[in-house]
C-alpha positions in Angstrom: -53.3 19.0 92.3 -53.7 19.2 88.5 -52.6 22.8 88.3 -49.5 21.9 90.3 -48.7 18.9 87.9 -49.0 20.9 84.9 -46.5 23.9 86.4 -44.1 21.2 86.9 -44.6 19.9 83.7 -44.4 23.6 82.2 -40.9 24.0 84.7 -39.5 20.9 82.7 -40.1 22.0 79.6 -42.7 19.3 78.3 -44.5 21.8 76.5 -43.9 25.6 75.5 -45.4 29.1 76.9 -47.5 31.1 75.0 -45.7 34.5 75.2 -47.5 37.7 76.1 -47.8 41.1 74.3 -44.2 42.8 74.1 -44.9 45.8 76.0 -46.9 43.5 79.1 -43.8 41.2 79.2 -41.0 44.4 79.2 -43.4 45.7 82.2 -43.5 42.3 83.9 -39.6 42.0 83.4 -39.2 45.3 84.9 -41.4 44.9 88.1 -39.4 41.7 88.5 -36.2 42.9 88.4 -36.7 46.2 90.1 -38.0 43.6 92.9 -35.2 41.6 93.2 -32.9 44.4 93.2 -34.3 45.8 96.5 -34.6 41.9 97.9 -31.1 41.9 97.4 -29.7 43.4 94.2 -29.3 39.9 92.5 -31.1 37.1 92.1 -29.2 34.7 94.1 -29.3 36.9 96.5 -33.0 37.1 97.3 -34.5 35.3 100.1 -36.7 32.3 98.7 -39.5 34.5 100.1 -38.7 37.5 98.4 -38.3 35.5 94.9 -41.7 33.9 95.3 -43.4 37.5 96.3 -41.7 39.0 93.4 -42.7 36.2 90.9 -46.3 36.4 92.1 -46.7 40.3 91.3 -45.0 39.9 88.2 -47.7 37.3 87.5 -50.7 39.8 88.5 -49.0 42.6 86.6 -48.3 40.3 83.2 -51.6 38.6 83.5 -54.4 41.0 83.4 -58.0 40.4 82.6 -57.4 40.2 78.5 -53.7 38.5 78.6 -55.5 35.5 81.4 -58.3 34.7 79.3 -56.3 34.3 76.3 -54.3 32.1 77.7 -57.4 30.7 79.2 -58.6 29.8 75.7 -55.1 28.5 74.6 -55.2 25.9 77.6 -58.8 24.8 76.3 -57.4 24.9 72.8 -54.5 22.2 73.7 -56.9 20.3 76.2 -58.8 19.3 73.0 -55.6 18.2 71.0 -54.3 16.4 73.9 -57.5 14.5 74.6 -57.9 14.4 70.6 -54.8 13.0 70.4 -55.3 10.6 73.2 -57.9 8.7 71.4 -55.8 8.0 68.4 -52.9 6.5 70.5 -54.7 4.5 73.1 -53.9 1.1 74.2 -51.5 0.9 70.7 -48.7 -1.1 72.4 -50.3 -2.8 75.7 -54.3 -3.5 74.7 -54.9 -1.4 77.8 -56.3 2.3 77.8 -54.1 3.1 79.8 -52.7 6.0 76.7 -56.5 7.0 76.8 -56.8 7.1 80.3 -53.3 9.9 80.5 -54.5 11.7 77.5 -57.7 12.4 79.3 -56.3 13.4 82.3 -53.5 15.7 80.4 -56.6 17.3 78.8 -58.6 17.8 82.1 -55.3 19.4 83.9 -55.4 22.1 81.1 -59.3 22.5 81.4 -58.9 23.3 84.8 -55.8 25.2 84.3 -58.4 27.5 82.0 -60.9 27.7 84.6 -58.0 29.0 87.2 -56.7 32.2 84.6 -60.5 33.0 84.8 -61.0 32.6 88.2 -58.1 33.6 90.0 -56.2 36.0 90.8 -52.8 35.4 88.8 -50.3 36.2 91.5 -52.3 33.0 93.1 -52.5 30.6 90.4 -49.2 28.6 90.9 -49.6 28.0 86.7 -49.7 32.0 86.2 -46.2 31.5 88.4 -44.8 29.2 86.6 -45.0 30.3 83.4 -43.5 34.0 84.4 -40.8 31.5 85.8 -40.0 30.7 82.2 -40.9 33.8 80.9 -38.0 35.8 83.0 -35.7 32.6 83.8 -32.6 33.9 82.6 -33.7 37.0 84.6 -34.4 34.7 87.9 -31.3 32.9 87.2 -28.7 35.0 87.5 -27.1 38.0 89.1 -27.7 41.4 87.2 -25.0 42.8 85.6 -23.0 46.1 87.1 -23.5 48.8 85.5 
């Protein structure tokens, strides 16, 4: 699925997050650790389901109603480049369309990755995961200090 593709993409670094307000993200970082420290006081140690339940409230609790659309219109913002851009590149080396043909489908993916911050819930959208993935990977990624 297209929002699948594009989390993947996201995961791999082939394009950058848009970052949310300060204050939502220190909330979000909280709720996330505070949750894998009662999964299992680290990160490692979580259970895969525990991870995934803790990424998807820290999703619903970073992306509320103003922080989703936003990034709703950022993702139809960067479907126009991409599809813009498309255009200007297609069928350059090989005759074919086949640059056309990627660039449109780039663009739709983040047209319906838009559609999803409106529509879904965010602890749902498997984009709204991803990104809080990157947002808080160093936090995901390893154990929390002792204090």
């Amino acid at each position: 699925d297209a929002l699948d593709r594009l989390a993947a993409s996201l995961r791999e670094g082939e394009f950058h997050a848009w970052p949310g307000e300060a204050g939502a993200m220190e909330a979000a970082g909280k709720q996330l650790q505070e949750a894998l420290g009662a999964a299992g006081g680290a990160a490692g140690e979580s259970t895969l389901e525990e991870r995934d339940a803790a990424i998807a409230e820290a999703a619903r609790e970073l992306f509320d109603e103003t922080f989703a659309a936003k990034i709703a219109s950022r993702f139809e913002e960067s479907a126009f480049v991409v599809w813009k851009g498309a255009g200007r590149d297609a069928g350059k080396d090989t005759g074919k369309d086949t640059g056309k043909d990627a660039g449109e489908d780039a663009a739709r993916a983040r047209l319906a990755a838009a559609d999803a911050f409106r529509a879904e819930a965010a602890g749902d959208n498997p984009l709204a995961r991803a990104l809080v993935e990157v947002y808080f990977s160093s936090l995901l990624a390893a154990p929390e200090s002792g204090d």
